[in-house]
N, CA, C and O atoms as a MOPAC input file, in Angstrom:
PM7 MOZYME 1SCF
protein

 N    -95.23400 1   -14.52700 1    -1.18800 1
 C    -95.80800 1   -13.21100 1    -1.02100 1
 C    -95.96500 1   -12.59800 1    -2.40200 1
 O    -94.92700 1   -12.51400 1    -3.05800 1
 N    -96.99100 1   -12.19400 1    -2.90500 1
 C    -97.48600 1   -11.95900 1    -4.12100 1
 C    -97.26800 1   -10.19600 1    -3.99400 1
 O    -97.64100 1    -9.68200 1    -2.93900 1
 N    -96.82300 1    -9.53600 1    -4.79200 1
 C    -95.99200 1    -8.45300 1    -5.27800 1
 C    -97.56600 1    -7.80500 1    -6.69300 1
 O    -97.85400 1    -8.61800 1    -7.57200 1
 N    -98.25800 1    -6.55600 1    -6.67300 1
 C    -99.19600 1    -6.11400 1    -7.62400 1
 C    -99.04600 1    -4.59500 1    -7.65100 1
 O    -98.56600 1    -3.97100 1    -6.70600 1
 N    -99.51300 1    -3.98800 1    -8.86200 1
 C    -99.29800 1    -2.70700 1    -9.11600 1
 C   -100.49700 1    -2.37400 1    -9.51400 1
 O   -101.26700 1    -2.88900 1   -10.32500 1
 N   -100.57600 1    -1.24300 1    -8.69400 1
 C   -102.18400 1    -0.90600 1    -8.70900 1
 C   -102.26000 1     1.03900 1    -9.01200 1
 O   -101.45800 1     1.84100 1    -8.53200 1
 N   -103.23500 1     1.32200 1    -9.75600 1
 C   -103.08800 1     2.89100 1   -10.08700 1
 C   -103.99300 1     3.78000 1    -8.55400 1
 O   -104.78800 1     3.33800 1    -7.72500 1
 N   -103.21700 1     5.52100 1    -8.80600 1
 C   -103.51200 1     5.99600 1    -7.76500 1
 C   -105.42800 1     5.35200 1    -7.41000 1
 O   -105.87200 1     4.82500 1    -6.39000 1
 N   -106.23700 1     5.74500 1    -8.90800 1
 C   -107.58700 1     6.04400 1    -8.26600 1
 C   -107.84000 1     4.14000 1    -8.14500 1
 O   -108.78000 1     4.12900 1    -7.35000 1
 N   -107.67100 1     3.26800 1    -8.33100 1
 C   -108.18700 1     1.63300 1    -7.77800 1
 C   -107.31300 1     2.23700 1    -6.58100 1
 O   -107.80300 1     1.64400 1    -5.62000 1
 N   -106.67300 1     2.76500 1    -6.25500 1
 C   -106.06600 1     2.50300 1    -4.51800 1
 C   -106.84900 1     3.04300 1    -3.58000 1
 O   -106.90200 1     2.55400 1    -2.45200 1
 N   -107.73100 1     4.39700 1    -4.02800 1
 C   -108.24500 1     6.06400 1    -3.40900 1
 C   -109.66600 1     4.29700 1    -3.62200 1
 O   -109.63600 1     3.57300 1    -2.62700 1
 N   -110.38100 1     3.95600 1    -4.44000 1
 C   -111.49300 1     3.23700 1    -4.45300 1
 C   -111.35600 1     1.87200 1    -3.70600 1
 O   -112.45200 1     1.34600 1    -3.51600 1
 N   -110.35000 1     1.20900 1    -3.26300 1
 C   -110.33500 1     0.16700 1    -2.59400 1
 C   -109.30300 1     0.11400 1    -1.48500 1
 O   -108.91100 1    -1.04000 1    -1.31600 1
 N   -108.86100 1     0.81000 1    -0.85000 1
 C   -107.95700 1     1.31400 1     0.34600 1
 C   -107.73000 1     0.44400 1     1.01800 1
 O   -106.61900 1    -0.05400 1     1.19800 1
 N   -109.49300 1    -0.12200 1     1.85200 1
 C   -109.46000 1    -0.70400 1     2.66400 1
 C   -108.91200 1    -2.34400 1     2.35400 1
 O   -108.08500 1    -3.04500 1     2.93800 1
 N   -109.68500 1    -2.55700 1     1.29400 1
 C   -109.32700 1    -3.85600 1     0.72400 1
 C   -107.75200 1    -4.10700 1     0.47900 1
 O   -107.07200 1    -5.05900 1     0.86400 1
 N   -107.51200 1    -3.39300 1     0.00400 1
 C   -105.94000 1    -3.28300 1    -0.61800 1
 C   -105.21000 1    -3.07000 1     1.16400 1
 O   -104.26800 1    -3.79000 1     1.49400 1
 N   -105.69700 1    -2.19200 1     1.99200 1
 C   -104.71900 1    -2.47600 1     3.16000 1
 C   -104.99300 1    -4.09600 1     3.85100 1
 O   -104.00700 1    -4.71100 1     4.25600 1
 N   -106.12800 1    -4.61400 1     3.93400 1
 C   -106.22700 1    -5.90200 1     4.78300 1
 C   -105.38600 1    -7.06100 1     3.33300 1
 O   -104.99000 1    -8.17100 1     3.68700 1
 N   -105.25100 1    -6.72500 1     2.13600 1
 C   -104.08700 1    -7.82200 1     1.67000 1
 C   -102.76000 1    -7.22200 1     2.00500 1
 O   -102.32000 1    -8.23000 1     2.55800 1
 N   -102.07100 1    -6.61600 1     2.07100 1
 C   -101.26100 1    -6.63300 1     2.64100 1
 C   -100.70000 1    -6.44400 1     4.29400 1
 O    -99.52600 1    -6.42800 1     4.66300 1
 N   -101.75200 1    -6.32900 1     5.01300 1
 C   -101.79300 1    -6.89200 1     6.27300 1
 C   -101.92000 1    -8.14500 1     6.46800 1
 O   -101.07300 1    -8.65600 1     7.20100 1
 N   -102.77400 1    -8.84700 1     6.00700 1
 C   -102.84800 1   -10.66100 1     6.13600 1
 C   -102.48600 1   -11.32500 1     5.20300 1
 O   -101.82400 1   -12.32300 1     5.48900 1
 N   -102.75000 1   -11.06400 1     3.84000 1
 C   -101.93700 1   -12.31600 1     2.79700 1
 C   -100.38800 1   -11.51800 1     2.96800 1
 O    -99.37300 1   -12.14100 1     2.65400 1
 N   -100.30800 1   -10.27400 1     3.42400 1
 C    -98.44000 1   -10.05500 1     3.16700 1
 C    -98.32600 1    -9.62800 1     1.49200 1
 O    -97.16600 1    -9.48900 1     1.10500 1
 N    -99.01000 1    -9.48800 1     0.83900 1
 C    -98.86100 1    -9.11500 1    -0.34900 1
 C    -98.23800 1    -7.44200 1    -0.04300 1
 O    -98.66300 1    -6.68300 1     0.82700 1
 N    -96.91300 1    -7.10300 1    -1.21900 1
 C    -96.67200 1    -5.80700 1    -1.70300 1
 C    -97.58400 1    -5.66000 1    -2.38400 1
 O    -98.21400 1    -6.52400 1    -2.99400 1
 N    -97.87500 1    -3.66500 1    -2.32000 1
 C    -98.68700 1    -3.58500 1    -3.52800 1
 C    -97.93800 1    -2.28400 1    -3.78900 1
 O    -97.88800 1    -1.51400 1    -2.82900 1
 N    -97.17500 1    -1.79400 1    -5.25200 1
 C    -96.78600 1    -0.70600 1    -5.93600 1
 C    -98.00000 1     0.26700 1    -6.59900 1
 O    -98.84900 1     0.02300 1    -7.45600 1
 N    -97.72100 1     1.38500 1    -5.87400 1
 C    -99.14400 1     2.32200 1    -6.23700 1
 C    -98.73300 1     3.48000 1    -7.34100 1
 O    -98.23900 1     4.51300 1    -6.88900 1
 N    -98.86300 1     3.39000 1    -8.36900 1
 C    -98.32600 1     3.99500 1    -9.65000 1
 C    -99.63500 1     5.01600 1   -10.07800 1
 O   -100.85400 1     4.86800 1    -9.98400 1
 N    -98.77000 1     6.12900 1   -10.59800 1
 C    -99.68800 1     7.57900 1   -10.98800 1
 C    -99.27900 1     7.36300 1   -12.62200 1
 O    -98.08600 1     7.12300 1   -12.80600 1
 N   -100.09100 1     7.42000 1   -13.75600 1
 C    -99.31000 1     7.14500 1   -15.28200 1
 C    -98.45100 1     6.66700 1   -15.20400 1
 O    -97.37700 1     7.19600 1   -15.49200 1
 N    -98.59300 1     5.29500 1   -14.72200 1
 C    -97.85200 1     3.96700 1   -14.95500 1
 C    -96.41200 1     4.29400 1   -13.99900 1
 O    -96.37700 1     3.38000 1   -13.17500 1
 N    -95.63200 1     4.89900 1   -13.85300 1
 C    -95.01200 1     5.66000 1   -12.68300 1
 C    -95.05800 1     4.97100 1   -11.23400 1
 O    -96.02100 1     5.28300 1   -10.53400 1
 N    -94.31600 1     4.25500 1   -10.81600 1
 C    -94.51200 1     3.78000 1    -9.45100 1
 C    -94.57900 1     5.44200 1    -8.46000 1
 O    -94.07300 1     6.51900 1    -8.77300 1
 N    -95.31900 1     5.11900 1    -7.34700 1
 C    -95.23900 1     6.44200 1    -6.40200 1
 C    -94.90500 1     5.99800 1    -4.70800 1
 O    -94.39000 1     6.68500 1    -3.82700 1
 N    -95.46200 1     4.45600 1    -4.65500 1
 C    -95.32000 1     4.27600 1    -3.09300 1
 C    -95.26300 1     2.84600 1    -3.48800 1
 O    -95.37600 1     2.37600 1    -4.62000 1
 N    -95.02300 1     2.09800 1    -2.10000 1
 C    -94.98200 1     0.68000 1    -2.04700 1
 C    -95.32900 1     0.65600 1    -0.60900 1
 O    -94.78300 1     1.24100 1     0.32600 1
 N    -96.75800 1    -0.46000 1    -0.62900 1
 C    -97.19500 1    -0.67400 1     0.48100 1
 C    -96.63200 1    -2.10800 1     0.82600 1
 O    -96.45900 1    -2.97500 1    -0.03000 1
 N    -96.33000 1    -2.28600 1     2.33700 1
 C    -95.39000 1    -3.97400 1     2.28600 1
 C    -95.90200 1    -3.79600 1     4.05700 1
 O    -95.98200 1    -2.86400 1     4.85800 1
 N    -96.07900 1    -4.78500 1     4.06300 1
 C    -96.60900 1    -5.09900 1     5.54300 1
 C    -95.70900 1    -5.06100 1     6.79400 1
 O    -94.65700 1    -5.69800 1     6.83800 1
 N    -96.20200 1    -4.21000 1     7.92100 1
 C    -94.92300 1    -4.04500 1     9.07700 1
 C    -94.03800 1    -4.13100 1     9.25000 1
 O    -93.14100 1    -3.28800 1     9.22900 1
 N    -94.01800 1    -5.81000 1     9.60800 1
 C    -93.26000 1    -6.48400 1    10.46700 1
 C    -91.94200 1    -6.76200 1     9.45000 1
 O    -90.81800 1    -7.12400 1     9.79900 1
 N    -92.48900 1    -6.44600 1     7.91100 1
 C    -91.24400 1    -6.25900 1     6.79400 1
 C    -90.67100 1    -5.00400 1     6.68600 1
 O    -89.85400 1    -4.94100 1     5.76700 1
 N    -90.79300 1    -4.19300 1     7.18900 1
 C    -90.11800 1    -2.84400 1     7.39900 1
 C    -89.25200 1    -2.53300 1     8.13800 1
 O    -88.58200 1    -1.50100 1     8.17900 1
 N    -89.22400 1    -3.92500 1     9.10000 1
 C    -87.56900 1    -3.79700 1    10.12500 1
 C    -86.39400 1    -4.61500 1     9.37200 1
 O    -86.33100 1    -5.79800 1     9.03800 1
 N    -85.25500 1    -3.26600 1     9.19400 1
 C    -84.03100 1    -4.32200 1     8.88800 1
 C    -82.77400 1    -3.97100 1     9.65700 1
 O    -82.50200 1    -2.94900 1    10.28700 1
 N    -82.06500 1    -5.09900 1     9.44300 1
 C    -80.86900 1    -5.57900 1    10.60000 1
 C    -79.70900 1    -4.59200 1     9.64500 1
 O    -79.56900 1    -4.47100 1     8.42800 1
 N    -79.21900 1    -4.17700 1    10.43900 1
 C    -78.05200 1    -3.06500 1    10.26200 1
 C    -77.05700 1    -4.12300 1     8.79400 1
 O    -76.77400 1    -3.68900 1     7.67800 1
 N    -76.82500 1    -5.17200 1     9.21200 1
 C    -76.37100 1    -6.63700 1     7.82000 1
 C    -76.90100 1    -6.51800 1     6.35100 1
 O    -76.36600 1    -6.81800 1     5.28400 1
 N    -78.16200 1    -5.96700 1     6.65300 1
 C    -78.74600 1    -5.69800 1     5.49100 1
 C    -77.83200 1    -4.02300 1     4.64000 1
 O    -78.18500 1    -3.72500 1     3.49900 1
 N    -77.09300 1    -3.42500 1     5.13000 1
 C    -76.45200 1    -2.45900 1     4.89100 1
 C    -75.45000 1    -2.50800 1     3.87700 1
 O    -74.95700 1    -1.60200 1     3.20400 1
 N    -75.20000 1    -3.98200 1     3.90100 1
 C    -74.06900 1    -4.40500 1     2.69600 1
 C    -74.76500 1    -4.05700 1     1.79400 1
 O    -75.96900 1    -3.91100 1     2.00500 1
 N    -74.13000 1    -3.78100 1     0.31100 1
 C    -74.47500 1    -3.37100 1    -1.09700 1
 C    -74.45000 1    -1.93200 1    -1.06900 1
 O    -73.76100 1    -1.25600 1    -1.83200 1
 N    -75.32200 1    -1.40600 1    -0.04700 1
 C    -74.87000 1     0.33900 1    -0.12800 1
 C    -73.87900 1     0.96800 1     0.10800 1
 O    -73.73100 1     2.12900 1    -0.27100 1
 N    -72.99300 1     0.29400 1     0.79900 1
 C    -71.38200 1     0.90000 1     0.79900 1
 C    -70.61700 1    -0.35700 1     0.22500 1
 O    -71.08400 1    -1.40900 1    -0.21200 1
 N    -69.19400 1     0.09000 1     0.36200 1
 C    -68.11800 1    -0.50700 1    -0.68100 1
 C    -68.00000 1    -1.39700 1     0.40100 1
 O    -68.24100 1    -1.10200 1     1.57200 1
 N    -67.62700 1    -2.48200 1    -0.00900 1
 C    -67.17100 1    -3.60500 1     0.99500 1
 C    -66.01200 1    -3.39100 1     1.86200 1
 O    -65.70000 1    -4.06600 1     2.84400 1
 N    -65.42900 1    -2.39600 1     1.39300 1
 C    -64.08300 1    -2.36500 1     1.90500 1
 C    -64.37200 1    -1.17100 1     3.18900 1
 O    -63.89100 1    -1.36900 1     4.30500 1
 N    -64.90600 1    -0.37500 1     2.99800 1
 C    -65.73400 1     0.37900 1     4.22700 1
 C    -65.29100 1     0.56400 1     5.63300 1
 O    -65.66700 1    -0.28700 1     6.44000 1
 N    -64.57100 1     1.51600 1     6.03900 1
 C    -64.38100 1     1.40300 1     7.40300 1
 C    -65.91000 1     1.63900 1     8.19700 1
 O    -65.99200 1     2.09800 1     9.33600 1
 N    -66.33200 1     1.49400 1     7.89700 1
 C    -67.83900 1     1.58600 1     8.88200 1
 C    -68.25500 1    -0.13400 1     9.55200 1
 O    -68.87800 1    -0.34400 1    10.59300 1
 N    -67.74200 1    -1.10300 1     8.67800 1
 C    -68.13100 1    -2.66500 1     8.62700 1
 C    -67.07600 1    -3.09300 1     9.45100 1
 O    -67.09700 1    -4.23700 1     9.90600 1
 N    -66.13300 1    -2.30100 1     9.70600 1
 C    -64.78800 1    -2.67300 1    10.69600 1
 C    -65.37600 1    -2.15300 1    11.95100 1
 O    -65.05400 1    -2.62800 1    13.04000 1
 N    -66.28100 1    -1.13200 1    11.81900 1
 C    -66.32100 1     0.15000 1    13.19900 1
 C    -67.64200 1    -1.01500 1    13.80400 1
 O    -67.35500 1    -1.63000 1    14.83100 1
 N    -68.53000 1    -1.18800 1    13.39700 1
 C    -69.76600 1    -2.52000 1    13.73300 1
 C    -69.09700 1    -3.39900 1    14.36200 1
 O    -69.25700 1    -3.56100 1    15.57200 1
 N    -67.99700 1    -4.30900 1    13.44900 1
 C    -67.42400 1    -5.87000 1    13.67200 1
 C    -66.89300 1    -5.51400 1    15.29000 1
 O    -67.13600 1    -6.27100 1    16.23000 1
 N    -65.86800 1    -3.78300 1    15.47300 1
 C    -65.55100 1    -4.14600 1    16.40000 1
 C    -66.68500 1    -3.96700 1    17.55400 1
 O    -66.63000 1    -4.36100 1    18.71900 1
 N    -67.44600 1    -3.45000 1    17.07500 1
 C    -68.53200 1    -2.95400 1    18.51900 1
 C    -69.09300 1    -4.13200 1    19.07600 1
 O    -69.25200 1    -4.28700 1    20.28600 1
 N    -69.48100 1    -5.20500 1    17.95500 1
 C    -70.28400 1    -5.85700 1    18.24400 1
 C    -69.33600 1    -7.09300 1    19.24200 1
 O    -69.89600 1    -7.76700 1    20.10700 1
 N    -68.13900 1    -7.19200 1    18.98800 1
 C    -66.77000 1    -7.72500 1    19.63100 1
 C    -66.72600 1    -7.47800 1    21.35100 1
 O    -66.56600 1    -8.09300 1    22.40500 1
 N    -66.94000 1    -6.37400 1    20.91000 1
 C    -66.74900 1    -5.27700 1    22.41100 1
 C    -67.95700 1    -5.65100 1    23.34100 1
 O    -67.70500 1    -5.83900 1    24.53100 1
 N    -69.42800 1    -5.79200 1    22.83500 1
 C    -70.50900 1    -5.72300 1    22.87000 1
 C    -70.69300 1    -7.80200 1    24.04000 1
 O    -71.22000 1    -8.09400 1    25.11300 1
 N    -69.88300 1    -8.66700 1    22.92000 1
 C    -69.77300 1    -9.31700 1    23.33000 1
 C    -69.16700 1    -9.80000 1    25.05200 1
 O    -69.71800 1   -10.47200 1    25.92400 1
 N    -68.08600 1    -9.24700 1    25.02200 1
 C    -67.14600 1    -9.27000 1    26.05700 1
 C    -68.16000 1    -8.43300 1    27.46200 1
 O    -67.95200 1    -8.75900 1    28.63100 1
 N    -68.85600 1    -7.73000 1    27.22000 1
 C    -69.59000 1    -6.49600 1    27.96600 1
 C    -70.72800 1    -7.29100 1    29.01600 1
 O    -71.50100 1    -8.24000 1    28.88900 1
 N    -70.55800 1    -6.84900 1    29.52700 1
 C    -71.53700 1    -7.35200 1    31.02500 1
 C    -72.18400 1    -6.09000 1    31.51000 1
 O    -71.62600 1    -5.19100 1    32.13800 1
 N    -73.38900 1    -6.14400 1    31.14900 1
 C    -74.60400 1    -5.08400 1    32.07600 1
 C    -74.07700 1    -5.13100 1    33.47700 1
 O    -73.74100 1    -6.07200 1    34.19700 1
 N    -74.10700 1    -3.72300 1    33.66200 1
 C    -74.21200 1    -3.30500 1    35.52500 1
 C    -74.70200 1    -3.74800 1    36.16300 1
 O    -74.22000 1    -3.85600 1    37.29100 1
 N    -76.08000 1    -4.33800 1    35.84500 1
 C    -77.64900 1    -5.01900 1    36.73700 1
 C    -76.26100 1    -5.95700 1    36.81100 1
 O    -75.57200 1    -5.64900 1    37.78300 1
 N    -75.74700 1    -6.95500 1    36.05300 1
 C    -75.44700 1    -8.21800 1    36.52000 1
 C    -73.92800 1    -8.10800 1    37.19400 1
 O    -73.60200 1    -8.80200 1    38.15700 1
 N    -73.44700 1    -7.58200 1    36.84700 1
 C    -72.45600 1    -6.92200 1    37.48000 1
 C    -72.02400 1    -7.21500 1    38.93900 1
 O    -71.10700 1    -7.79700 1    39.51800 1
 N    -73.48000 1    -6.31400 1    39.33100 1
 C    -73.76400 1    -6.21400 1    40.67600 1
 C    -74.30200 1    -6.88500 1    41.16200 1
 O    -74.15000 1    -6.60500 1    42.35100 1
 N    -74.91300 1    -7.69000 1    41.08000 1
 C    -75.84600 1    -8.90400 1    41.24800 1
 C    -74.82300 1   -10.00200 1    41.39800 1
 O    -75.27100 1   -10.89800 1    42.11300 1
 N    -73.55500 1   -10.24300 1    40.94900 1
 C    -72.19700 1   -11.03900 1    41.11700 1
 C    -71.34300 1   -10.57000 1    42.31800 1
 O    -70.68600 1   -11.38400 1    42.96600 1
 N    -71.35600 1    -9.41800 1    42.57200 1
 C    -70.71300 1    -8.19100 1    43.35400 1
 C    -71.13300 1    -8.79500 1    44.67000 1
 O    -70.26900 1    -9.00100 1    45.52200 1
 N    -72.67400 1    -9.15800 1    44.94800 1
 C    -73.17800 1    -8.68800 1    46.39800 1
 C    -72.98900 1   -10.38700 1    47.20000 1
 O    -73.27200 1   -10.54500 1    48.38800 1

């Protein structure tokens, strides 16, 4: 995935172009005002991230990474109602 830095007015003059590469080749593109980054365009389906990705912004030691580990613990063990009941009848 090819990563380019492009100024406000080539972005305001080629929009469209510049949105269909990073819709289909997946290319980032950094949109800089006097050399100045201002936005970063990056395609959708790269804009979802997994709660895992959270490491580095807090301290490792973190009670928040304990409060997850256990949910997801809990989460495990857990049986939906639909099926529940569906065992029940």
């Amino acid at each position: 995935m090819g990563r380019q830095t492009i100024n406000v007015a080539e972005a305001k003059k080629y929009l469209s172009e510049i949105l269909a590469r990073v819709a289909y080749r997946k290319e980032q593109i950094i949109i800089t005002k006097r050399g100045k980054p201002l936005a970063k365009l990056v395609p959708v389906e790269e804009e979802t991230q997994h709660l895992a990705q959270a490491r580095g912004w807090l301290d490792e030691k973190d009670e928040f990474f304990g409060i997850i580990d256990r949910i997801v613990q809990g989460r495990q063990k857990h049986m939906p109602r639909v099926l529940r009941e569906q065992i029940g009848k």
